[in-house]
N, C-alpha and C positions, 0 to 999 in steps of 0.2 A: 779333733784329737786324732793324728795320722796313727802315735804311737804306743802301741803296746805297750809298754814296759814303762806303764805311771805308777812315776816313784811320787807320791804322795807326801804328806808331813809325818814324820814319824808319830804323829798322836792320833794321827788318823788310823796308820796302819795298825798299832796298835790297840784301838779301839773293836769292842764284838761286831761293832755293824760294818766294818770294814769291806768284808767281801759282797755284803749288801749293796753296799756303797758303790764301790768299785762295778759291778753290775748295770747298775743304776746309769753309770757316767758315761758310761761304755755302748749300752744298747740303747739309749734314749739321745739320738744324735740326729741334727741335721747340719747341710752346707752352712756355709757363714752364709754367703750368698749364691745365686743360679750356678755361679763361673766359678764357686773356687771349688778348692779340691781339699780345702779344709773343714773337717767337719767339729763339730762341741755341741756339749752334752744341753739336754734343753731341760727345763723345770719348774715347776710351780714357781707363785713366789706365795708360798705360805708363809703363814704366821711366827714356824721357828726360823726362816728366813730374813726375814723382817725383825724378828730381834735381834739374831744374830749380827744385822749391817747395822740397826741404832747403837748395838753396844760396841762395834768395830768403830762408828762413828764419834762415841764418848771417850773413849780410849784413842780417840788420834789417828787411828790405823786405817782411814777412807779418804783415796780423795779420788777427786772426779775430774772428768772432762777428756780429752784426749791430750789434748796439748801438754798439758799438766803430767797426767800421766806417764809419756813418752819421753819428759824430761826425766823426772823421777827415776822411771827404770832406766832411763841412759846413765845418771849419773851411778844410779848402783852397779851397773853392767859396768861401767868402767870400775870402778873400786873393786867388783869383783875379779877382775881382770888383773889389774895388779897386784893383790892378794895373789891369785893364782900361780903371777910370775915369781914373785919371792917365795912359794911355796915349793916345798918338795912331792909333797903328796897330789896326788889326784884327788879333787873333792868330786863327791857323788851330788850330781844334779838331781834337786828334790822341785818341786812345787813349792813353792815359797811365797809366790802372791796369785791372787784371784781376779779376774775379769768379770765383774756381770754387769754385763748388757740387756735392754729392753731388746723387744721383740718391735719396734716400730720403727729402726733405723735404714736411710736409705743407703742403696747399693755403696755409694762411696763412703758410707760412713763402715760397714761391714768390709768394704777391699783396706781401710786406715785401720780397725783392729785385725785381719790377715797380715797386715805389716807387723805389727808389734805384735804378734804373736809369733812369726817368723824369726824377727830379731830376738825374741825375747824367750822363744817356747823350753825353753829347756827349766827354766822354774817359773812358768807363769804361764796360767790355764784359765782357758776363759766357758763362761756358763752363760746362756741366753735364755733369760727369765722368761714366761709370760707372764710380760707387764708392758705398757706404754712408759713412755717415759716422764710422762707428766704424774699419772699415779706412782713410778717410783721416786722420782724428785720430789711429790709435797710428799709421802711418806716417811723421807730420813731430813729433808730441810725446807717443808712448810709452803704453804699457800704458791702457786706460780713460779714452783722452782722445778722445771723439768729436767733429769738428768736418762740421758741414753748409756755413759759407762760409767763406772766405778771401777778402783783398785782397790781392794784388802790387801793393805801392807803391813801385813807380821805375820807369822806362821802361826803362833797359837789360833788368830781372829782370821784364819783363813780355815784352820781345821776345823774351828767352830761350822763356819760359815758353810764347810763342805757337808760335814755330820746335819746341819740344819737343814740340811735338802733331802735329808730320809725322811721327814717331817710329814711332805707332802703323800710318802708312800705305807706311811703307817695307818692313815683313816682309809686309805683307795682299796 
């Protein structure tokens, strides 16, 4: 997270833990990896976390992998692009989808989400859980299903997702 000035989902902003939150995202950061010059916020993966990505995952709003994901935000990045062009107005770039990542990916898998988050960073923020990725994958899809990313795609199941990571700072 290079940039100051995270515009959030408006249910977050307006939610009381907000500046909580925003604290939280802000000073709990490391690099992606040794080399880059990108940093994101790091976090438990508590219990309201884990609800929060089962019920983003029953509601449709998850998928995974890289590939997958890289397609997805290409084709909305284009659609939003064309939107844009027929539009008059200037839209305000929010956060609008979610990245989280285990903490057990190697270097090239952390320079491939630097990519997309490059292309993509103006509404999509990424979180690096401590979690392996095999306890996050049978956690949202069972036995031997190891997953390193996931996307939250819809804003409500992203703000959830964000507010759920104050979770971890309520018992500490």
């Amino acid at each position: 997270m290079s940039d100051n000035k995270l515009l959030l989902p408006k249910q977050v902003e307006a939610d009381p833990r907000y500046d909580k939150l925003l604290k939280m995202l802000t000073s709990k950061t490391e690099k992606l990896w040794p080399g880059s010059e990108v940093f994101v916020p790091v976090a438990a993966f508590s219990g309201e976390l884990k609800a929060a990505l089962m019920e983003a995952k029953e509601n449709d709003r998850l998928a995974r992998g890289v590939e997958g994901i890289e397609r997805t935000l290409g084709i909305e990045g284009r659609g939003l692009a064309l939107v844009d062009k027929k539009s008059t107005e200037k839209r305000v770039q929010r956060i609008s989808r979610l990245l989280i990542m285990s903490n057990d990916g190697a270097e090239r898998f952390y320079r491939k989400v630097e990519s997309i988050l490059r292309q993509h960073g103006q509404r999509v923020m990424a979180v690096r859980v401590a979690v392996d990725s095999k306890e996050l994958g049978e956690c949202l899809f069972g036995p031997e299903k190891a997953v390193k990313l996931l996307l939250i795609e819809h804003k409500e199941s992203v703000a959830a997702a964000l507010l759920a990571l104050l979770g971890q700072t309520a018992s500490a």
